[in-house]
C-alpha positions as CSV (number, residue, x, y, z in Angstrom):
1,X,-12.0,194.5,66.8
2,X,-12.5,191.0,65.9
3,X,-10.6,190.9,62.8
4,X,-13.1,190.5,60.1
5,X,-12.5,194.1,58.2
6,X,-11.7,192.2,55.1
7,X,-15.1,190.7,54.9
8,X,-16.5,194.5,54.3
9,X,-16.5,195.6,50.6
10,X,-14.5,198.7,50.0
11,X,-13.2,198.4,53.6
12,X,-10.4,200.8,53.2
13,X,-13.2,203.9,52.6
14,X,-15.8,202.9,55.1
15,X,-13.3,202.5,58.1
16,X,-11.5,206.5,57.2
17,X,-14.8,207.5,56.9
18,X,-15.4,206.4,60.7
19,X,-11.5,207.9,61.3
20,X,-10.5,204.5,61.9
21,X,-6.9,204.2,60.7
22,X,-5.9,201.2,59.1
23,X,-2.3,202.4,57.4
24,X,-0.5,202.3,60.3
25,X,2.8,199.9,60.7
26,X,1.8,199.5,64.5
27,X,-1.7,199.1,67.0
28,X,-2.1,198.9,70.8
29,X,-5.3,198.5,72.3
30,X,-6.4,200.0,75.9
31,X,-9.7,198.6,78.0
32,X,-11.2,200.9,80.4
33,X,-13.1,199.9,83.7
34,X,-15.2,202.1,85.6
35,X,-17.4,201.1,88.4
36,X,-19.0,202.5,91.7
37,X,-18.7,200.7,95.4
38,X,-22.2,200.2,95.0
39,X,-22.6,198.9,92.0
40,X,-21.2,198.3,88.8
41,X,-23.4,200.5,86.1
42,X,-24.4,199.5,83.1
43,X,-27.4,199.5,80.5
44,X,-30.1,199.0,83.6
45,X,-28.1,201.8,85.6
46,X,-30.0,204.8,85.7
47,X,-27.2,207.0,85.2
48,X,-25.3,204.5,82.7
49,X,-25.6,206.9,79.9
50,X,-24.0,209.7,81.9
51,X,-21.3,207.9,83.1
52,X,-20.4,206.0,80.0
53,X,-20.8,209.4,77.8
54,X,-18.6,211.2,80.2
55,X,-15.6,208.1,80.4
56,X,-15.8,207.8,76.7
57,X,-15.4,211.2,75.9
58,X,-12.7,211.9,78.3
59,X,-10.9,209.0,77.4
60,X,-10.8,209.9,73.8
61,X,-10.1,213.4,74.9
62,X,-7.1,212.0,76.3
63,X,-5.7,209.4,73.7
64,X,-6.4,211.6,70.9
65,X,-3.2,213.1,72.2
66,X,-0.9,210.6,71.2
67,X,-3.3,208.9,67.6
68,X,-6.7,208.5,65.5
69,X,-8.1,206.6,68.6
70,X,-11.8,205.0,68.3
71,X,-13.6,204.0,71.0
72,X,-15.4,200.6,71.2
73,X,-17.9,199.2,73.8
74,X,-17.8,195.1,74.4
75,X,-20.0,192.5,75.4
76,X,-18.1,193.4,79.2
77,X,-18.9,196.7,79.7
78,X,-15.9,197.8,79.0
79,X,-14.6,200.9,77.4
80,X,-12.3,199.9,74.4
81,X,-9.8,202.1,72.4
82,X,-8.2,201.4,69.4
83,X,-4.5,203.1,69.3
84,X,-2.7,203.6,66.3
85,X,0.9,204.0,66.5
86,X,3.7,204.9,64.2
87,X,6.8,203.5,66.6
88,X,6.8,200.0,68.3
89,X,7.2,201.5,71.5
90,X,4.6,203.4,73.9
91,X,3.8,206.7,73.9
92,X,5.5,209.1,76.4
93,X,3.8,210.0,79.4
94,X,0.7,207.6,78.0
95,X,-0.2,206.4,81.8
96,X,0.3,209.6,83.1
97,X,-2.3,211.3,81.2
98,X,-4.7,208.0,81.6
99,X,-4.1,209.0,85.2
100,X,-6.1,211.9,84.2
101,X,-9.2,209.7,83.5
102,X,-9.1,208.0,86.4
103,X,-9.2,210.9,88.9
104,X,-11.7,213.1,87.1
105,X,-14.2,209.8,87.0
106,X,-13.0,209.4,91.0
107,X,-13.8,213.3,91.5
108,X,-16.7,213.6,89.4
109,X,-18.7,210.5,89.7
110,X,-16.9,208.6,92.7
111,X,-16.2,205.6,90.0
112,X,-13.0,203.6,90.4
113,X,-11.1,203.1,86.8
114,X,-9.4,200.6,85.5
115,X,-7.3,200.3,82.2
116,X,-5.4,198.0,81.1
117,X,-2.8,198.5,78.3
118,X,-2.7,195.7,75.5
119,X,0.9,194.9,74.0
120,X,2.0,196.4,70.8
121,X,1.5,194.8,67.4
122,X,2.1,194.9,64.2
123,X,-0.7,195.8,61.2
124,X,-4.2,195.7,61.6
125,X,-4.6,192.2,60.6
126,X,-3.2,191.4,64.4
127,X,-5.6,194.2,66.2
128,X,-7.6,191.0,67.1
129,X,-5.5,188.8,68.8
130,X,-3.9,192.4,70.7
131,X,-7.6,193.0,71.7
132,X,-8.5,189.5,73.1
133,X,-5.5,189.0,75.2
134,X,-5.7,192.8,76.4
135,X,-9.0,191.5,77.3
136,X,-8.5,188.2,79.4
137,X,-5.6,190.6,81.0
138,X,-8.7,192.9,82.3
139,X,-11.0,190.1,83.4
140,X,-8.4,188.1,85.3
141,X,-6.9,190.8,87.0
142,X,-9.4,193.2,87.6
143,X,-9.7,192.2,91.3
144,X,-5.7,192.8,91.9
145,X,-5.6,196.0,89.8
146,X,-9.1,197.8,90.4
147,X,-7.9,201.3,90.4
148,X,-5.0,200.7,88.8
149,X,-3.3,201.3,84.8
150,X,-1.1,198.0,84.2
151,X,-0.1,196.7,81.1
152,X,-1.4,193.4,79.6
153,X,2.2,191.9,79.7
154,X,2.5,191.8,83.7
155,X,-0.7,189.9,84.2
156,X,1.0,187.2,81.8
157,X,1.4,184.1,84.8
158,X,-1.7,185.5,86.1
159,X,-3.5,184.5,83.5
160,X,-1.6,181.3,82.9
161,X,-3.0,180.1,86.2
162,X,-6.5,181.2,85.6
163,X,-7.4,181.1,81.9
164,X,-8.8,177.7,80.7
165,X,-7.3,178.6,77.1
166,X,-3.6,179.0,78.0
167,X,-3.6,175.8,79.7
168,X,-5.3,173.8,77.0
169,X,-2.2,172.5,75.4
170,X,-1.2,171.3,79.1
171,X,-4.4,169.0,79.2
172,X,-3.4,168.1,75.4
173,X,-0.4,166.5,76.3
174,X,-1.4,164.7,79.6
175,X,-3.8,162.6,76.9
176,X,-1.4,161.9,74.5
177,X,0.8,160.8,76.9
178,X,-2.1,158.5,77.8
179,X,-2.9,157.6,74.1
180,X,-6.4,159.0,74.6
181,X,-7.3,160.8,71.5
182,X,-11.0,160.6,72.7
183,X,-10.4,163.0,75.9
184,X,-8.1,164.8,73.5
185,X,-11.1,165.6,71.3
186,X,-13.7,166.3,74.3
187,X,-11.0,169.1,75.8
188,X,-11.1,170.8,71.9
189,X,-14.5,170.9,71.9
190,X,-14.6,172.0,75.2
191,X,-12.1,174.6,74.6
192,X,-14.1,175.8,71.4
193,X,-17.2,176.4,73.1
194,X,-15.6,178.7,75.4
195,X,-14.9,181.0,72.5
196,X,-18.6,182.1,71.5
197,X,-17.4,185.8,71.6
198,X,-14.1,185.4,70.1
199,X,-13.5,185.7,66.2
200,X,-13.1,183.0,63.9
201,X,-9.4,184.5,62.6
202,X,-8.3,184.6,66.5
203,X,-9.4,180.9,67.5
204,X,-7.6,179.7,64.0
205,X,-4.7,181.5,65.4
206,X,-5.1,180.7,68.9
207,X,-5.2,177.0,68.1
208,X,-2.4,176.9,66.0
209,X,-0.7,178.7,68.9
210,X,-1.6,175.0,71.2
211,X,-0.2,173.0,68.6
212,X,2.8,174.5,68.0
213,X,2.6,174.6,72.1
214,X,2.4,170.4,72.2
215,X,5.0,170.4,69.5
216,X,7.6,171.9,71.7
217,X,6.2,169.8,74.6
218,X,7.2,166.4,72.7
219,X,10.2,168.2,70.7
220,X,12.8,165.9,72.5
221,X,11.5,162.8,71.5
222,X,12.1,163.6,67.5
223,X,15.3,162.6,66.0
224,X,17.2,164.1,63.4
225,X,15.8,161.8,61.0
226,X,12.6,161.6,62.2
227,X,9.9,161.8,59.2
228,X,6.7,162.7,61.5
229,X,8.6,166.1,62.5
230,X,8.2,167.6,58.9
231,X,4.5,165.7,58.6
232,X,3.8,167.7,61.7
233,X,5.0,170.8,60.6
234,X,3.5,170.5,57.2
235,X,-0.3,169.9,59.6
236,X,0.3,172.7,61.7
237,X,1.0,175.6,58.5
238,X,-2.1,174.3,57.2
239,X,-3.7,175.7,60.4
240,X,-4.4,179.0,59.3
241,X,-6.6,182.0,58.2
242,X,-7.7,179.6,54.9
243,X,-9.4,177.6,56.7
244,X,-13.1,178.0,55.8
245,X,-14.9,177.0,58.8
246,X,-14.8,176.0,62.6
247,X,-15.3,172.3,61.4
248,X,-12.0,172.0,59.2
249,X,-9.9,173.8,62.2
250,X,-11.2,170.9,64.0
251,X,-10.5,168.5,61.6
252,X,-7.1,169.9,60.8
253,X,-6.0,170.2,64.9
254,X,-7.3,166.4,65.4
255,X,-5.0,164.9,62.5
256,X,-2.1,166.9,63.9
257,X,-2.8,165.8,67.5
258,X,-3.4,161.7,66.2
259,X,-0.4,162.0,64.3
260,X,1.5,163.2,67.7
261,X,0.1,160.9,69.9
262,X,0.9,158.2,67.6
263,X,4.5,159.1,67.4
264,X,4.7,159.4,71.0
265,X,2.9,155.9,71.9
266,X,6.0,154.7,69.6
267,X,8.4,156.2,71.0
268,X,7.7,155.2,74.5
269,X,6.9,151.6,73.0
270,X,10.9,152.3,72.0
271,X,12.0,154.1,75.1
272,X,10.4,151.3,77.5
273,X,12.0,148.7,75.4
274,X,15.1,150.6,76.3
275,X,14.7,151.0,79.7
276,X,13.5,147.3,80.4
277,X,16.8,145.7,78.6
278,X,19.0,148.4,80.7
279,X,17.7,146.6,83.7
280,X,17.9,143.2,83.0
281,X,21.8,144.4,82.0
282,X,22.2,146.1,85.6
283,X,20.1,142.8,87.3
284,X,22.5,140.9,85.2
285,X,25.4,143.0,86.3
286,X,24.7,143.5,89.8
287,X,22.6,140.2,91.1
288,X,24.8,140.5,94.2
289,X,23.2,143.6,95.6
290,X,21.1,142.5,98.6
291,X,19.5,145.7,98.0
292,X,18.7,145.4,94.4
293,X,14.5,146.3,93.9
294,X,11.9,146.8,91.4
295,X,11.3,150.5,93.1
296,X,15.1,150.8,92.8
297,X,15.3,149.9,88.7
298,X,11.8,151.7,88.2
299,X,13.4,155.0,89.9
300,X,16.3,154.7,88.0
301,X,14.0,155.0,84.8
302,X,12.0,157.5,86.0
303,X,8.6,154.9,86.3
304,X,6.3,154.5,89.1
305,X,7.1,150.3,90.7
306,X,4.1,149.2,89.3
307,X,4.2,150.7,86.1
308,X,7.9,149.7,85.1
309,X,7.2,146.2,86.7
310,X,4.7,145.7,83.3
311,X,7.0,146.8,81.2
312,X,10.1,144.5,82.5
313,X,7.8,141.6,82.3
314,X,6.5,142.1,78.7
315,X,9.8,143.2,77.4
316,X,11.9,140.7,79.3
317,X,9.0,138.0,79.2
318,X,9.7,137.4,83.0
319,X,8.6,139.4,86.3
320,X,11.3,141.4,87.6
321,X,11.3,138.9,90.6
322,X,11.0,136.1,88.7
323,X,14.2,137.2,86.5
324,X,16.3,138.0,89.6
325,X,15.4,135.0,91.0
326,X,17.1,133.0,87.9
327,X,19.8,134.8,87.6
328,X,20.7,134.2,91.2
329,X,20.2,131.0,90.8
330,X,22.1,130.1,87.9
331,X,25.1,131.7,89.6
332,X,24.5,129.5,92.7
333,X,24.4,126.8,90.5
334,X,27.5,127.7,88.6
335,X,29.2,128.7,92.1
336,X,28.5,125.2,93.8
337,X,29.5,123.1,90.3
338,X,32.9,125.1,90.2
339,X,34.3,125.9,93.5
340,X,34.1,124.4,97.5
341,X,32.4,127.4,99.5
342,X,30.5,127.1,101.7
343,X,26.9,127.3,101.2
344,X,26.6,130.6,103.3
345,X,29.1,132.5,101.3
346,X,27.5,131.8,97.9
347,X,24.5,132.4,99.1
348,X,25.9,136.1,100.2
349,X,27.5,135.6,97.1
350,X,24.7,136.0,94.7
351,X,23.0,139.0,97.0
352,X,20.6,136.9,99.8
353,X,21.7,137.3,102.8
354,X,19.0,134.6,104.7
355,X,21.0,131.3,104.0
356,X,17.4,129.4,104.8
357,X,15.9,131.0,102.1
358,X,18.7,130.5,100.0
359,X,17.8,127.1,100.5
360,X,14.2,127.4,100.1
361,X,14.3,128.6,96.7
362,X,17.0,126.7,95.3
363,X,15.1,123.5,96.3
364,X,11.9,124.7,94.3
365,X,13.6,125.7,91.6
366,X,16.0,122.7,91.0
367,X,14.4,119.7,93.4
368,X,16.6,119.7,95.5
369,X,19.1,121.0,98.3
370,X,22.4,123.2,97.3
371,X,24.5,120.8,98.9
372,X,22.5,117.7,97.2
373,X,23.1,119.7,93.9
374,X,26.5,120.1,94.6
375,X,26.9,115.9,94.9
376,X,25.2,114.7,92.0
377,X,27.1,117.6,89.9
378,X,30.6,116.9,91.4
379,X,30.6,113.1,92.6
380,X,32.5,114.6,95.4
381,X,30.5,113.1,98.1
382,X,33.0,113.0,100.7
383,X,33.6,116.1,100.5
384,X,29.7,117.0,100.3
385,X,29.3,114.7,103.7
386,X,32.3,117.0,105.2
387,X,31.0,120.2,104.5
388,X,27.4,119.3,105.8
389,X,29.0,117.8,109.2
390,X,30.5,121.1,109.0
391,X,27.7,123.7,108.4
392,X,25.9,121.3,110.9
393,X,28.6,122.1,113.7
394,X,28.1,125.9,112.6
């Protein structure tokens, strides 16, 4: 069940001489529950021998129907059986004779059954991997189908939600988002020792499963002439059943995840370069919008305020602020060298609608007042004096 046939010399013989077939061009794999309302039996049960005699036999009874079935007991307690098949596709009336089982161990021993049908694979080299997820089907669903047959496949969000493993490569990318290749390396260890009764060929698989998983995760940030792509792809086929030990999968999974976190601290390096000179364009574009915010730019680029406020300042080498600010003021400055409005409208002009605080900031910035600007720019005092008796009046 766990994958390691090969290890055994002159497999081939030993296995038929159990009547476990290993010729056939297709396997599915079927886990079988029992347990009382009182209690769930097992070795300390006194009647644990009759009830697991009776199950086994009567499920093998029934399988044998439809292939060389063996039986197998796991570290769970649960009844295993090994299906060989000679279509991909289920047997005909399969659940209605498991149906069988489950009433006569109802009937005879007042024991609700469970069994869950693993999907269909192909060889025996994949009997593993069809027994392990057939298994984390059972144990994370065995509260919503007690009494029930259900196949492995439905229970597939279920165990989404609940199974540490099949949200690993979720946790993998929230670090390398965050450049952290050290939580990166505690969550594969983690995630390894949570496998102590899985085989070494299914976590070498199951891993190379994750990466490909965080591959597809990042996949729109590559180009078409990106070079880490390839170098990635050449890291993740050398994640397979070669490997010798649990410390070169580790080994081989961190380079592939530091060579993708890299890539992706570039390219938002890149894309926040990007975003930061698109703002200064739409600042420089649209200075006249009273409206015009840092929450308003950082939405636009999909940032949090505070967050896209860091980047505008080291990319553009001013605060966002500090930038709007300028430019307002440059066109204020331009406005009051060029043309005769009044202060108000250029001050509306250039998107601040409080002509007093117009004035405030135009002082600090240049010294002095718009309309003093305005006079020692133009030499058109007279017409300065005017148009301060006149704002006065106003």
């Amino acid at each position: 069940m766990h994958g390691e046939y090969g290890q055994i010399p002159n497999y081939i013989e030993v296995y038929q001489s159990y009547g476990i077939d290993l010729t056939a061009p297709y396997y599915t794999i079927v886990i079988i529950s029992a347990a009382s309302k009182e209690l769930r039996f097992g070795p300390d049960d006194p009647n644990y021998f009759i009830y697991s005699y009776a199950l086994e036999n009567l499920a093998t009874e029934v399988l044998g129907q439809f292939g060389s079935v063996v039986p197998y007991r796991n570290s769970h307690n649960f009844l295993v059986m090994l299906l060989p098949l000679q279509k991909n596709a289920y047997p005909e009336k399969l659940v209605p004779e498991l149906e069988r089982v489950c009433e006569v161990m109802q009937r005879e021993f007042a024991m609700n059954t469970t069994i869950c049908i693993g999907t269909i694979v192909e060889t025996a080299v994949n009997i593993n991997l069809c027994y392990e997820a057939t298994n984390i089907a059972l144990e994370y669903s065995a509260i919503r189908n007690q009494g029930k047959i259900f196949f492995a496949y439905e229970t597939g969000q279920n165990i989404n939600l609940n199974s540490y493993h099949n949200k690993l490569h979720m946790k993998l990318a929230e670090h390398i988002r965050a450049n952290d290749l050290d939580a990166c390396s505690h969550e594969f260890d983690l995630a390894l020792s949570y496998m102590s009764n899985v085989s070494f060929n299914t976590a070498v698989a199951y891993f190379n499963h994750v990466m490909m998983s965080l591959l597809d995760d990042f996949s729109t940030t590559f180009t078409d002439d990106d070079t880490t792509y390839p170098i990635l792809m050449d890291k993740l086929n050398k994640i397979d059943r070669q490997l010798p030990n649990v410390y070169m999968l580790r080994k081989r999974c961190m380079e592939f995840i530091t060579i993708l976190a890299h890539h992706q601290s570039i390219n938002r390096k890149y894309g926040n370069e990007l975003a930061a000179d698109a703002a200064k364009e739409y600042i420089d574009k649209n200075y006249a919008n009273p409206d015009l915010s840092l929450k308003m730019l950082a939405g636009m680029a999909g940032l949090s305020s505070a967050y896209f406020g860091k980047i505008f300042a080291t990319q553009i080498g001013y605060s966002f602020s500090d930038y709007l600010s300028n430019t307002r003021m440059k066109k204020a400055e331009q406005l009051l060298r060029e043309t005769k409005l009044p202060i108000n409208q250029i001050s509306e002009a250039i998107g601040i609608v409080n002509t007093n605080y117009f004035y405030s900031i135009f002082k600090k910035k240049y010294g002095m007042t718009p309309l003093a600007y305005r006079r020692t720019r133009s030499g058109e005092a007279e017409d300065a004096k005017s148009e301060e008796q006149n704002e006065t009046t106003e």
